[in-house]
N, C-alpha and C positions, 0 to 999 in steps of 0.2 A: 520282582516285576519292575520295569522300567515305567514310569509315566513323565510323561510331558506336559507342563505349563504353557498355554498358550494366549500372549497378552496382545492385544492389538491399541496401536497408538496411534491415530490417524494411518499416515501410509506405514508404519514402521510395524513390524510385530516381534516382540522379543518372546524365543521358546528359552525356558528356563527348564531343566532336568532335574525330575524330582527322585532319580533311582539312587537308592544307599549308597552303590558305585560310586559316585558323583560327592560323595561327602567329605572324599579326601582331599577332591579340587581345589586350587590355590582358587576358584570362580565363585565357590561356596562361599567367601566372606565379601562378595559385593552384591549388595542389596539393591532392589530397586529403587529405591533412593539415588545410588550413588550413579545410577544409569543417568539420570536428571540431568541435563547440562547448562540449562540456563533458570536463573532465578529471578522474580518481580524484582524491575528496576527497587533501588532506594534512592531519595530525596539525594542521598552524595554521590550516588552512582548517577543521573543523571547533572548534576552540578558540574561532575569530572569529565564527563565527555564532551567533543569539540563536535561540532557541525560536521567540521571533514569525519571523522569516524564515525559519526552516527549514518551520513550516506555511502560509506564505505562498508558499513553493516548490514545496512540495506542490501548493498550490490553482491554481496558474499552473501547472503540469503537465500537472494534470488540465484543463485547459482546453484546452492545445495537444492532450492524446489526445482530447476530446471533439471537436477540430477538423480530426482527423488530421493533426497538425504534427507527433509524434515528433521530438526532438533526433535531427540523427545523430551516430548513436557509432561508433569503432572499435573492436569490442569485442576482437578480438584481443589489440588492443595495450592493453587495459584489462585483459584479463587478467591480463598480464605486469608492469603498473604497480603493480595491484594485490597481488600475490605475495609479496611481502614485512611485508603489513600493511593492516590496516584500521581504517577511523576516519569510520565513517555517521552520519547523519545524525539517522534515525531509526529505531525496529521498527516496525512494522506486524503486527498483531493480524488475520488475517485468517479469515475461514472456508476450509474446502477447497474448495470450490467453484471445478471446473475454466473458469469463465466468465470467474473475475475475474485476469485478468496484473498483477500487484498493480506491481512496477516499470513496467508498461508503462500502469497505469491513472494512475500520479504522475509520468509520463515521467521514469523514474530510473534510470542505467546501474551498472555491475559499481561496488560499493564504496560504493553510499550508500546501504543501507539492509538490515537485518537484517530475513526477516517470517516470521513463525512462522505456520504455519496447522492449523487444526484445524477440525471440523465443526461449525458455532455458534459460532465464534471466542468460545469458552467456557474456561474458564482452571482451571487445574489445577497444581499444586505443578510439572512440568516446564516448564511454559508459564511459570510467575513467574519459574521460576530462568534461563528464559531471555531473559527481559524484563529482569531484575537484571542477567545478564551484559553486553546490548546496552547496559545506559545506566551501569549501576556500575562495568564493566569493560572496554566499548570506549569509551564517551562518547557515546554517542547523547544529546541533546539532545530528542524528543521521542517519545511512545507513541502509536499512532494503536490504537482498536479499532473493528476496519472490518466494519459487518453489511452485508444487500445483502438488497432486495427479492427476494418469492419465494422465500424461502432453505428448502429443502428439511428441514434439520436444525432449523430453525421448528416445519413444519408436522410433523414426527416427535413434540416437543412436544408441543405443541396436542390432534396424537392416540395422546398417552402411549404412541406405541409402546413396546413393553418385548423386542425380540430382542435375545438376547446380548448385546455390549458397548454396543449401542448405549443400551442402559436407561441408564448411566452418561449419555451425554450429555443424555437426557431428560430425565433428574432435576434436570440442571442449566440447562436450560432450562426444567422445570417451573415454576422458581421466576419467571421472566416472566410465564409464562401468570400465574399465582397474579395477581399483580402489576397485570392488567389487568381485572381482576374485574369494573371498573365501565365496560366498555365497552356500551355502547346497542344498538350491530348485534348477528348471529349471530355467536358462538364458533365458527368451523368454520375450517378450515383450510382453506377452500375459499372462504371468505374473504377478498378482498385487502386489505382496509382492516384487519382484525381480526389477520391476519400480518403488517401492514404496522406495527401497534401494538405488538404480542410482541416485533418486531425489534428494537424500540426502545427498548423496556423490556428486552429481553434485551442489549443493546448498554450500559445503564447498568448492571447488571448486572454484568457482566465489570469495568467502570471502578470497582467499587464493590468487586468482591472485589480488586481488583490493589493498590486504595489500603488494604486492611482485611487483608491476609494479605502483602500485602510492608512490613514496616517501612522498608527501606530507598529503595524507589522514594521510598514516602511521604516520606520525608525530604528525599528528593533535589528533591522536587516542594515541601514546604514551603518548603523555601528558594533556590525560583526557580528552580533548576537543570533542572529539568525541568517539562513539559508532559504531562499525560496527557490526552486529549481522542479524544471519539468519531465515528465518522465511517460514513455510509450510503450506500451504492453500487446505483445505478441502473443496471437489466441492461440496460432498454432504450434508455439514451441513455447510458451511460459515465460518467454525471456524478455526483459524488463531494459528499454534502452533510456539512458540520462540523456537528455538533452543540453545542447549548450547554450 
């Protein structure tokens, strides 16, 4: 009798064939293990990599999630790898926004990558000091600040809501809107082109208070060490654009 093994790994599912037939297979001597393609950064593994290839890894990531390729991970066994230490690659700056699976949008498993999220991935004395931690004090190598079409904490902006805490975040997205003054279409948040523009102006924004209110990123960025670079995610196609 023929049976089949059926493993699900995120979007991937490997059927492995358990029938006697199958035992002669040159397929028989590769283990689940050896399916595993990527392993927890090591301390020399992130020391050897350059800025440019760590956003270069990034961008090929996001192309295998835009293609449904997912790496498979053993994450179990990632966790346990991981347990004693970490050494990522990069932070990611992301909005809250429950759409975006931020490792799963860079196809990146347990250990490479710190991402801090908040609503307008807008930046605040907690947000630097944990931006400063990820690259002054683990080593992360690159800062991505990731906005994303549609983004609700945009269009809150745009119409100055002011409830409770949320005015904080307005305020600092305010300074977008301000920013786009000279846009041609309607101002309205209802608008796609015109929050498609705030996003973007809000996205250099953040890049501009991180490099103006952290002395030490700044530094660590003027002398090569690091990469601060923005970046715009697409709800409807998963596709991840760098900014220049």
């Amino acid at each position: 009798m023929t049976k089949t093994l059926i493993m699900k790994y995120g979007a991937i599912t490997v059927f492995a064939c358990l029938s006697a037939a199958c035992s002669k297979s040159p397929c028989d001597e590769r283990n689940l293990d050896e399916l595993i393609t990527e392993t927890v950064l090591t301390a020399e593994d992130q020391a050897r990599l350059t800025s440019e290839q760590i956003i270069q890894s990034l961008k090929d990531g996001n192309v295998r999630f835009c293609g449904g390729r997912l790496t498979l991970r053993n994450h179990s066994k990632q966790v346990r790898d991981a347990a004693n230490g970490q050494h990522p690659k990069a932070v990611v700056l992301s909005c809250l926004d429950s759409r975006i699976p931020v490792e799963d949008v860079f196809d990146k498993g347990i250990g490479d990558m710190f991402v801090a999220r908040v609503a307008g991935n807008v930046v605040n004395e907690d947000i630097l000091g944990s931006l400063e931690f990820g690259c002054a004090v683990a080593g992360a190598k690159v800062i991505v600040v990731m906005g994303h079409e549609n983004c609700g904490a945009i269009k809150a902006g745009i119409d100055r809501i002011e409830t409770g805490n949320i005015a904080f975040l307005v305020r600092k997205i305010g300074r977008a809107v301000d920013q786009v003054n000279s846009f041609a279409g309607e101002k309205a948040s209802s608008n796609k082109a015109y929050v498609h523009a705030v996003t973007v102006a809000n996205i250099q924004t953040s890049l501009s208070d991180i490099r103006k209110n952290s002395p030490t990123l700044a530094k660590l960025e003027s002398e090569g060490k690091l990469k601060i670079v923005g970046a715009l995610y697409d709800l409807d196609t998963g596709e991840v654009m760098f900014l220049n």
